[in-house]
C-alpha positions in Angstrom: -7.2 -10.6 33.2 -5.2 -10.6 36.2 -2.0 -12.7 37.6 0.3 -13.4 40.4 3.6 -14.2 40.5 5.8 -14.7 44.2 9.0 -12.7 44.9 12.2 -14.5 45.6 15.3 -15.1 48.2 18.5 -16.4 47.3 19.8 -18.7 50.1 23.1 -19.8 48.8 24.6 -19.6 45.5 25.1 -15.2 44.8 27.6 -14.6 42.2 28.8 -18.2 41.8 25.8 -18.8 40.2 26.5 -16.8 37.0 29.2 -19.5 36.6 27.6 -22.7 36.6 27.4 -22.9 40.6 24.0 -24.5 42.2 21.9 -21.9 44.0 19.2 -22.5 46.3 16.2 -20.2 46.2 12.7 -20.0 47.8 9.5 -17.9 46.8 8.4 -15.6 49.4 5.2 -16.2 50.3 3.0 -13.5 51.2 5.3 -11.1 49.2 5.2 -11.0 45.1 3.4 -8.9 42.5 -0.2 -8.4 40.6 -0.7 -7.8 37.0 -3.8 -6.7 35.6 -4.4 -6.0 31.8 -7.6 -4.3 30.7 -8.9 -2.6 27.7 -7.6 1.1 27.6 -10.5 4.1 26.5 -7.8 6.1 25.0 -5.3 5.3 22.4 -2.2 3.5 22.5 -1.2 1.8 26.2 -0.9 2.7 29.5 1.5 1.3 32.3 0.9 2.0 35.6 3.1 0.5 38.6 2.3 0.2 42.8 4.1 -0.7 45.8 2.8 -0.4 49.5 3.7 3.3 49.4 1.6 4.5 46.3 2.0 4.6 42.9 5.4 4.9 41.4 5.9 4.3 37.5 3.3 5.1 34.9 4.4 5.5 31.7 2.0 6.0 28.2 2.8 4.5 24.7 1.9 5.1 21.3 -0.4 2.6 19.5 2.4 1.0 17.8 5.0 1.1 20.8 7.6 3.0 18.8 6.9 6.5 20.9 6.7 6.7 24.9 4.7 9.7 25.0 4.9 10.2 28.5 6.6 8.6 31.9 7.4 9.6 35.2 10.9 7.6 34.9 12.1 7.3 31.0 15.0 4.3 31.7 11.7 2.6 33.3 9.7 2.9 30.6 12.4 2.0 27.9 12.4 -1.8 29.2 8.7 -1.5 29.6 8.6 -0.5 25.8 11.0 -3.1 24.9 9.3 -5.9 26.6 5.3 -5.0 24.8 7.8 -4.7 21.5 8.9 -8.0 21.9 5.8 -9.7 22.9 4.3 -7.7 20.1 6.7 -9.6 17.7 5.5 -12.6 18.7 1.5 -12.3 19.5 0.6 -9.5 17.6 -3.0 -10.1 17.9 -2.6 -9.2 21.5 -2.2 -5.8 21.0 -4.9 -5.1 18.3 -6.7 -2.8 21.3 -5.7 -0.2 23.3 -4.5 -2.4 27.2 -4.5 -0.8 30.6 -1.2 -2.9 32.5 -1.2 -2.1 36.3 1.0 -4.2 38.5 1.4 -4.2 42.1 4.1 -4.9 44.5 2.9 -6.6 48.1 6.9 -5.6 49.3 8.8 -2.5 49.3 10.9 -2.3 45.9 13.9 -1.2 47.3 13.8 -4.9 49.0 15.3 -6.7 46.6 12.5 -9.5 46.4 11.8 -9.6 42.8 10.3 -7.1 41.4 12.0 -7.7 37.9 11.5 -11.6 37.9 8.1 -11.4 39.1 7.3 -8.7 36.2 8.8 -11.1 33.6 6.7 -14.2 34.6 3.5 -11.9 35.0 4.1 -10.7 31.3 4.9 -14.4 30.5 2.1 -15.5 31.6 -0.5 -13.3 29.7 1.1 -12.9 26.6 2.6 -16.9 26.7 6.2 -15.9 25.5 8.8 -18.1 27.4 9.8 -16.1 30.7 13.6 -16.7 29.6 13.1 -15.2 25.9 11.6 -11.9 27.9 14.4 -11.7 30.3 16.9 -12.4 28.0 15.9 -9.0 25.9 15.7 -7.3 29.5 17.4 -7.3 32.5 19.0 -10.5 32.2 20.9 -12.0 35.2 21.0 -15.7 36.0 17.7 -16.5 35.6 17.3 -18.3 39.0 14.7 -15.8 40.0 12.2 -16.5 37.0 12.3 -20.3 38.1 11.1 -19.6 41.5 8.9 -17.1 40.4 7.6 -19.6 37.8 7.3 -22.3 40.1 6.4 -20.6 42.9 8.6 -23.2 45.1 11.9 -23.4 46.0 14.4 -24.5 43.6 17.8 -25.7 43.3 19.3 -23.8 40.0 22.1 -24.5 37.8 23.0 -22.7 34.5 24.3 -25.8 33.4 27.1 -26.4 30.5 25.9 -29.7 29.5 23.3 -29.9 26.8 19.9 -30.3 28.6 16.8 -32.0 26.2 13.8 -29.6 25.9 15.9 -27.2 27.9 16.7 -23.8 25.4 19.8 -22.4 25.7 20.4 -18.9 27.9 23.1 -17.1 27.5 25.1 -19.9 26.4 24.4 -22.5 29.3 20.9 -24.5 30.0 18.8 -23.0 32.4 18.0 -26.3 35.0 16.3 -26.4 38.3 14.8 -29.1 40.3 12.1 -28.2 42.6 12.8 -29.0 46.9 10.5 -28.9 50.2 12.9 -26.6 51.7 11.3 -26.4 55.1 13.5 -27.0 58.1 12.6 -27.3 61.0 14.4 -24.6 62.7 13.2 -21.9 60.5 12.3 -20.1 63.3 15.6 -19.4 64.4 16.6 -17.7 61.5 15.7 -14.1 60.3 16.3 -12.0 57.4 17.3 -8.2 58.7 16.5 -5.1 55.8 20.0 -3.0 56.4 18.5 -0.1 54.5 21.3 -0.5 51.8 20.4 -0.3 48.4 23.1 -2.1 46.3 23.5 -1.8 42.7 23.5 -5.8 41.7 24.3 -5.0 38.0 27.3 -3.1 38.9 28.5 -5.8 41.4 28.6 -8.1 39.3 30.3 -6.5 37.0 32.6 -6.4 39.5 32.9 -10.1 40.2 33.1 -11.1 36.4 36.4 -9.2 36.4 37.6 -11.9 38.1 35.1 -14.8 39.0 35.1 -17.8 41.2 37.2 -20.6 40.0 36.4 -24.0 39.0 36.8 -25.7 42.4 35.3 -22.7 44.2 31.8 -23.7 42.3 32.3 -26.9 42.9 32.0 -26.0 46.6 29.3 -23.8 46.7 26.9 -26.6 44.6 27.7 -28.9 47.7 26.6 -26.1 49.9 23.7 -25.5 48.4 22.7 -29.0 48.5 23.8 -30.0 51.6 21.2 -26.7 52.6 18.3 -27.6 50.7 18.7 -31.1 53.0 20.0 -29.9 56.0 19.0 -31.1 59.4 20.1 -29.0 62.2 20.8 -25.6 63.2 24.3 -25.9 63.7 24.4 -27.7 60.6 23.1 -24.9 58.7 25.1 -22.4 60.5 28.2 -24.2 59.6 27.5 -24.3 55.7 26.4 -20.6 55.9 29.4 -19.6 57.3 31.9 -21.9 55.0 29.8 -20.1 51.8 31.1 -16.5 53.4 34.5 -17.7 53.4 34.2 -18.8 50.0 32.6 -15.2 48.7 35.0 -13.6 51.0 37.9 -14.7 49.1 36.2 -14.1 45.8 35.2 -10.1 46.4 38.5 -9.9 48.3 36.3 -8.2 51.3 35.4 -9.1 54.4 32.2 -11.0 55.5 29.3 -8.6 56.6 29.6 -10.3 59.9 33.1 -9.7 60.2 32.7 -6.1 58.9 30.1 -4.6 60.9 28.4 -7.2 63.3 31.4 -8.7 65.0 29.6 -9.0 68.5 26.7 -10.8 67.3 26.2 -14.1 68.8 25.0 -16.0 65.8 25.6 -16.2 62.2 25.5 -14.2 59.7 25.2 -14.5 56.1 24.9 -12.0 53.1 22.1 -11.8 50.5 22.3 -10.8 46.9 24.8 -8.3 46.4 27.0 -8.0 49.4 26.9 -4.8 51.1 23.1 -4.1 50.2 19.3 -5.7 50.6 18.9 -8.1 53.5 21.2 -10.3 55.5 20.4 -13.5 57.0 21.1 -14.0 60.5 20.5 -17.0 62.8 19.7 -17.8 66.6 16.7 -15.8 68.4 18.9 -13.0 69.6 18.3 -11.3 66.0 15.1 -9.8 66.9 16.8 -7.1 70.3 20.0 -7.0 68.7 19.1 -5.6 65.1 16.7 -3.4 66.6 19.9 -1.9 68.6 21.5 -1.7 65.6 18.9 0.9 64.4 17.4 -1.9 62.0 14.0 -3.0 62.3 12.7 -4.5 59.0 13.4 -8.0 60.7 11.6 -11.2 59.0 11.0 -14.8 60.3 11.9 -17.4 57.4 9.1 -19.1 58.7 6.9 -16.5 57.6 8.0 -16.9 54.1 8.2 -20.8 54.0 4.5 -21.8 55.6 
């Protein structure tokens, strides 16, 4: 059996989004993650885990998941145990044979695209235990990455407080999203630029829970990400981006990665994920010479993601 499942990009909405704050995210096409599960011809199960340079997790487990008997990364192969244990719970008939899992990443890891996400909708979707009840007992997070992972469109998100019908509850708020056709226009003028910084997101945002975004501050960043999902110009999109720094800005109490390292840049700039780490986003055609100057050169189109 084999599946897909895309990666993701969070446009607008980091940390607030934890709070009840509307995020707008997209898949990335051309760049997600393969699962294939086949009988094993040894005992217990066997993990084994690609990305575009090789082979970089594998990981062997007893026949009834209590042992991990051997693993090339042992915090790695602790969720992986605690995932089949789960799903185990659930569809035990699923694991009445000894399974081969290999998954494969189209995208570096050290990206940031998804690789967790993408892994809980694959496992989702072969063992059919709700994407949120796996992440829950995993990595948790917001969750907006499994809805555009599960959708495989972008999606405004909300971890809503209000009681949603049919919607189960996730970490104490509903888990909503309404699917867009985010596809502007100008998508060509606007690049995402790899800075080579791993951040740890976990640890930011810890961080930001010590002292969150406030009530109005939310409020703000849900009309931001709406007014993007619908946005019609350029400088319309560069003015929203740039009024959702501020807002961060004041949050972290740091400065804007524009403002900290790219002050000479003639377009804007706006952070990605965790600030300080993973990609940027950066507007106008000049991205393309000037990153490059800058020593970076991982440098993608959005409209290489979008069409």
């Amino acid at each position: 059996m084999q599946f897909y499942a895309p990666g993701k990009l969070m446009i607008s909405g980091e940390y607030a989004v934890l709070h009840g704050a509307k995020a707008l995210a997209i898949p990335t096409t051309g760049y997600g993650q393969n699962l294939t599960v086949k009988e094993f011809n040894d005992d217990g199960f066997y993990w084994e885990s690609y990305d575009p340079e090789g082979k970089w997790f594998e990981g062997r487990f007893s026949p009834d998941l209590i042992d991990i008997i051997t693993t090339t990364n042992l915090s790695q192969a602790v969720v992986i145990q605690q995932l089949l244990q789960f799903i185990k719970s659930l569809k035990p008939k699923l694991f009445n044979k000894p399974l081969h899992f290999k998954t494969g990443l189209t995208f570096k890891r050290q990206w940031g695209f998804g690789s967790s996400s993408s892994l809980i909708v694959l496992l989702s979707k072969w063992s059919d235990v709700p994407a949120f009840d796996l992440l829950d007992i995993s990595f948790g997070g917001s969750g907006y990455d499994v809805a555009v992972a599960l959708e495989n469109k972008a999606v405004l998100y909300q971890l809503a407080e209000e009681y949603f019908p049919n919607v189960p509850l996730y970490r104490n708020r509903y888990p909503v999203w309404q699917c867009i056709d985010f596809q502007p226009h100008f998508a060509d003028d606007i690049f995402l630029i790899y800075r080579n910084v791993k951040q740890n997101s976990r640890k930011e945002i810890k961080k930001y829970r010590q002292k969150p975004a406030g009530n109005e501050q939310i409020k703000a960043i849900s009309r931001i990400s709406e007014a993007l999902a619908v946005c019609h110009s350029l400088d319309e999109f560069e003015t929203l981006i740039s009024e959702h720094e501020e807002i961060i800005s004041r949050v972290l109490q740091r400065l804007p990665v524009q403002d900290e390292f790219f002050k000479d840049y003639p377009g804007k700039i706006k952070s990605l994920g965790a600030w300080g780490g993973d990609f940027i986003l950066a507007t106008r055609q000049d991205a393309t010479d000037y990153f490059k100057t800058k020593g970076l050169h991982t440098i993608i189109n959005l409209k290489d993601l979008l069409y």
